[in-house]
C-alpha positions as CSV (number, residue, x, y, z in Angstrom):
1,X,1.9,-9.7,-75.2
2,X,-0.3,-6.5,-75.0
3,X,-2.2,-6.6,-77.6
4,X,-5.6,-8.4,-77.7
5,X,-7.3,-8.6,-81.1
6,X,-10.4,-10.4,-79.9
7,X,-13.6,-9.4,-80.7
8,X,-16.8,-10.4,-79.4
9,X,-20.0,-9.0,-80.1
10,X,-23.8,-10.3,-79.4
11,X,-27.4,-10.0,-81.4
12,X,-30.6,-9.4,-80.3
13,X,-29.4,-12.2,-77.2
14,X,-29.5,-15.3,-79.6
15,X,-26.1,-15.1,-81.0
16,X,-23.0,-14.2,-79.4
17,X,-19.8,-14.4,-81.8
18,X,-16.1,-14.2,-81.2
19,X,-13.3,-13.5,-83.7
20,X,-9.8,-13.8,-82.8
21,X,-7.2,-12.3,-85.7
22,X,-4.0,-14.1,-86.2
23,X,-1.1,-14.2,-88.4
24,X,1.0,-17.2,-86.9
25,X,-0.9,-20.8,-86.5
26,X,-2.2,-21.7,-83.2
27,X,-3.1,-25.1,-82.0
28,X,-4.5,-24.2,-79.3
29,X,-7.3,-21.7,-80.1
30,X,-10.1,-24.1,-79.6
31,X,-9.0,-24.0,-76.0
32,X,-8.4,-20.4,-75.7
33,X,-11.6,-19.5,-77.4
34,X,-13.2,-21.4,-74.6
35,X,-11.8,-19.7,-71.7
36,X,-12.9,-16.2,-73.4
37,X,-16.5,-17.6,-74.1
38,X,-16.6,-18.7,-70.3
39,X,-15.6,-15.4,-69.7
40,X,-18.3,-13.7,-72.1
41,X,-21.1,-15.7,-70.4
42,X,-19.7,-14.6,-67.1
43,X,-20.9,-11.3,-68.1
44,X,-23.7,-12.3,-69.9
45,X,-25.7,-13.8,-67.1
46,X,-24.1,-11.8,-64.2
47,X,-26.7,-10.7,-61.7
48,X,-28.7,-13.6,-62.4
49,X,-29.2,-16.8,-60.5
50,X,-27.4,-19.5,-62.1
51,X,-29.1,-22.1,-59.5
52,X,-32.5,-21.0,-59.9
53,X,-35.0,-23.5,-60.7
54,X,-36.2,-21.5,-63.4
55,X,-34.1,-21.8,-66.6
56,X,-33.0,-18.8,-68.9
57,X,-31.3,-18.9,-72.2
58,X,-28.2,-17.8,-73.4
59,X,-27.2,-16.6,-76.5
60,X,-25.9,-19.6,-79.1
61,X,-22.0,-19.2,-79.8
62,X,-20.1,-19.1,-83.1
63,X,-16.3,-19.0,-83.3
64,X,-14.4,-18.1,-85.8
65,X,-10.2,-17.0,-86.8
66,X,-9.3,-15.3,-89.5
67,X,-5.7,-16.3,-90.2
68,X,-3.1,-14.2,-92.5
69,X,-0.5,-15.6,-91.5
70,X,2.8,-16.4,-94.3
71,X,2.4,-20.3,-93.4
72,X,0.7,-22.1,-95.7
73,X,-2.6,-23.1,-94.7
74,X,-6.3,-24.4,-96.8
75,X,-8.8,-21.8,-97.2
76,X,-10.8,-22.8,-94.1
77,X,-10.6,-25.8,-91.6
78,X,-12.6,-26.5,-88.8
79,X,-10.9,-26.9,-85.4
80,X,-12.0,-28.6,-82.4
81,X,-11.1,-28.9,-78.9
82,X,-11.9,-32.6,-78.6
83,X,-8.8,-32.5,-80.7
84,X,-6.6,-31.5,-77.4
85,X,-8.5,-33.9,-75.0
86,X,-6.1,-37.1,-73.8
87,X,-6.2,-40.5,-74.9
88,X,-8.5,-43.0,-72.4
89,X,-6.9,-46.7,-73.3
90,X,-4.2,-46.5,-70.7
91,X,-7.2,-45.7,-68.4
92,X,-9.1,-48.9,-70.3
93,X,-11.9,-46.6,-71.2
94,X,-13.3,-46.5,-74.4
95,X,-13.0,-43.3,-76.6
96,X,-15.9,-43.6,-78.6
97,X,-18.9,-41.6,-78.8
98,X,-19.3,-38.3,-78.3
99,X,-17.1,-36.3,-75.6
100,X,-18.9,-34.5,-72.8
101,X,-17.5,-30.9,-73.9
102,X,-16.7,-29.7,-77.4
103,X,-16.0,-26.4,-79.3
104,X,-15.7,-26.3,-82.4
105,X,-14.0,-23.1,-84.6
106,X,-13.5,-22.4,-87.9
107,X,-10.2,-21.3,-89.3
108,X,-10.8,-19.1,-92.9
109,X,-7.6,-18.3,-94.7
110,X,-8.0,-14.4,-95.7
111,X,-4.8,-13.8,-97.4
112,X,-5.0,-12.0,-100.7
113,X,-6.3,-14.3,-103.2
114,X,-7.8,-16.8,-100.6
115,X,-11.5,-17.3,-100.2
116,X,-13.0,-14.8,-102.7
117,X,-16.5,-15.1,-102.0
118,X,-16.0,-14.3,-98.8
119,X,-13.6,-11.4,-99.6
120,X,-16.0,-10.4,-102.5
121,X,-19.1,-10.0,-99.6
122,X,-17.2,-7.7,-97.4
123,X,-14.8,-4.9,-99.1
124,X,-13.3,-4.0,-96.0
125,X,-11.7,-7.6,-95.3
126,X,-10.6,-7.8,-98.9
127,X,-8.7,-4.1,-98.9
128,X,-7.0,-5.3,-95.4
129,X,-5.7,-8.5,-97.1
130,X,-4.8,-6.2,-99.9
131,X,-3.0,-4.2,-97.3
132,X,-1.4,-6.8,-96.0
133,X,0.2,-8.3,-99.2
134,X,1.3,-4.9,-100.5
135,X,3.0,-4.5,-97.2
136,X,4.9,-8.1,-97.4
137,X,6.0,-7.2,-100.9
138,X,7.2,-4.0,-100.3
139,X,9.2,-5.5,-97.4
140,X,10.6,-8.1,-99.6
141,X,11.4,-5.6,-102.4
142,X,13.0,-2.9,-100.1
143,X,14.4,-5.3,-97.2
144,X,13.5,-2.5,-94.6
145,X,10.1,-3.3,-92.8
146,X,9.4,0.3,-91.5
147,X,9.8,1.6,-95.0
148,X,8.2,-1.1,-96.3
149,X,4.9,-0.3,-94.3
150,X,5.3,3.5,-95.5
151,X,5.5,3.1,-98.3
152,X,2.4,0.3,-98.5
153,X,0.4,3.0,-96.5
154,X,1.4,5.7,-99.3
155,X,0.6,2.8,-102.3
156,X,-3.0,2.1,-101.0
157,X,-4.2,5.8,-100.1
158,X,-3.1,6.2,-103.7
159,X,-5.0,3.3,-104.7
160,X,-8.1,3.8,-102.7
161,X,-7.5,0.8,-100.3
162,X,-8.7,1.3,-97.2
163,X,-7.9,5.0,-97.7
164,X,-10.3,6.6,-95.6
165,X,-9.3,5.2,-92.9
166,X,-5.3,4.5,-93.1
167,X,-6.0,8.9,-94.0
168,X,-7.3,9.0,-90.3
169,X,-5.0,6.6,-89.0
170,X,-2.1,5.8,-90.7
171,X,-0.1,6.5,-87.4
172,X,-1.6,4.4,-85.5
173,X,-1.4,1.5,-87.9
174,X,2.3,1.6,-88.8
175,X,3.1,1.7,-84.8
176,X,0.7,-1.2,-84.8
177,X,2.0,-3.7,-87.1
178,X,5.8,-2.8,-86.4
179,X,4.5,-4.2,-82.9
180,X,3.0,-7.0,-83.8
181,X,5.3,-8.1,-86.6
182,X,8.3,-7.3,-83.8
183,X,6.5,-9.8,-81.6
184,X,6.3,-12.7,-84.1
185,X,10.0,-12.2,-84.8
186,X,10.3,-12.8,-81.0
187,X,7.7,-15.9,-80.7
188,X,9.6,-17.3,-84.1
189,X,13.1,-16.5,-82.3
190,X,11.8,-18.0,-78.7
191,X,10.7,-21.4,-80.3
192,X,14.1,-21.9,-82.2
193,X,15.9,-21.4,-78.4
194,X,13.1,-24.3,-77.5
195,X,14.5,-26.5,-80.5
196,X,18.3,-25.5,-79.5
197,X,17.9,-26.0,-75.8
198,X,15.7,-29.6,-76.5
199,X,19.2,-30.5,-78.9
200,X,21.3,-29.7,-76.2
201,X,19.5,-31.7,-73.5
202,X,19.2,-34.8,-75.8
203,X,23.0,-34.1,-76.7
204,X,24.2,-33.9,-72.7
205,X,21.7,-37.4,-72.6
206,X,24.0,-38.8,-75.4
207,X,27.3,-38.6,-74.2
208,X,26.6,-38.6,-70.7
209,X,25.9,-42.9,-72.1
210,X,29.0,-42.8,-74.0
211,X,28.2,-42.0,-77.4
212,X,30.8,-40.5,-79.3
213,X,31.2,-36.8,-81.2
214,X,30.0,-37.6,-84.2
215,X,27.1,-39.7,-83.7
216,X,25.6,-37.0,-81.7
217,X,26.5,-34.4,-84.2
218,X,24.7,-36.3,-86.2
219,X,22.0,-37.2,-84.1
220,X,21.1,-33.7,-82.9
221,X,22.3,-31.0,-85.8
222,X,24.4,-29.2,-83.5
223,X,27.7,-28.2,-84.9
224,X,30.6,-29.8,-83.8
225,X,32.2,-27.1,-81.9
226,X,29.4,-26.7,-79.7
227,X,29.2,-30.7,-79.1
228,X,32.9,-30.7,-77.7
229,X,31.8,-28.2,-75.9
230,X,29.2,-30.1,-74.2
């Protein structure tokens, strides 16, 4: 969990912006994109006296995540991170109105095909996704993802996508993705051990109360074997 694909930049101290890159779907990025702007203001108005009488501005925020991922997912939607905040009617407060704190981030799809105008404004973005697609079919067609990534590298230099800069750094991008790509086989294999352990716990539940074999198998999906086991 090295790598950081963030990026934050800020103009003319109006307008500060933050762009996080993902390929899996996170539901939490509306709170993670507030503890980096926290951070970014940190910086921002370091050296300065927060509890000064006199006020100072601060540059306006914009958040935004542009998602490749193989999910399927709309072309944009806008996140929010009142959507995370608990409910208030077991407290007998009322939820309406507006909450004290919000963030709000939009989500653009920018797989191949997805969003042209955008794509169609910004050549860069549009060769990456280009990239990106040539690499997943490559992988599909040769079932090897290091060749696959090659061989997209070789395909787009060819084609003129992205090529002056995969010429300068093809390296560095193939040791890049097989990374990354290594790591979302990892996150994808962690959460099935969450689902398996969760089954197992809700199994041991089941027949500690007397169920029997096969309404548990049934129940929980394990396999029998592993239920006898239990």
């Amino acid at each position: 969990m090295d790598y950081i694909n963030d990026i934050s930049f800020e103009i003319d101290g109006k307008l500060v912006v933050l762009i996080e890159h993902q390929s899996t779907i996170n539901p939490n990025i509306a709170l993670r994109l507030l503890l980096y702007i926290s951070r970014v203001y940190e910086k921002i108005v370091e050296g300065r006296n927060v509890y000064s009488r006199k006020p100072f501005k601060i540059p306006r925020p914009e958040f935004f995540v542009l998602y490749n991922g193989t999910e399927p997912y709309p072309d944009e939607k806008t996140v929010r991170l009142s959507e995370s905040f608990e409910g208030l009617k077991t407290l007998g407060l009322s939820e309406k109105g507006i909450p004290s704190l919000e963030l709000t981030v939009r989500v653009i799809n920018i797989n191949e095909g997805r969003n042209r105008e955008i794509a169609s404004r910004c050549q860069k973005l549009s060769e990456y996704s280009a990239f990106v697609a040539k690499v997943r079919a490559c992988e599909k067609e040769l079932g090897d993802r290091k060749e696959a990534m090659k061989e997209a590298v070789k395909f787009c230099e060819t084609h003129d996508i992205l090529k002056a800069f995969l010429k300068l750094h093809a390296g560095e991008v193939l040791s890049m993705l097989y990374t990354e790509w290594k790591l979302e086989d990892a996150i994808a294999v962690a959460c099935e051990e969450v689902r398996f352990d969760s089954k197992v716990e809700i199994a041991r539940n089941l027949l500690s109360e007397g169920s029997s074999l096969e309404f548990v198998q049934k129940i929980t999906g394990l396999d029998m074997e592993t239920v006898k086991n239990l």
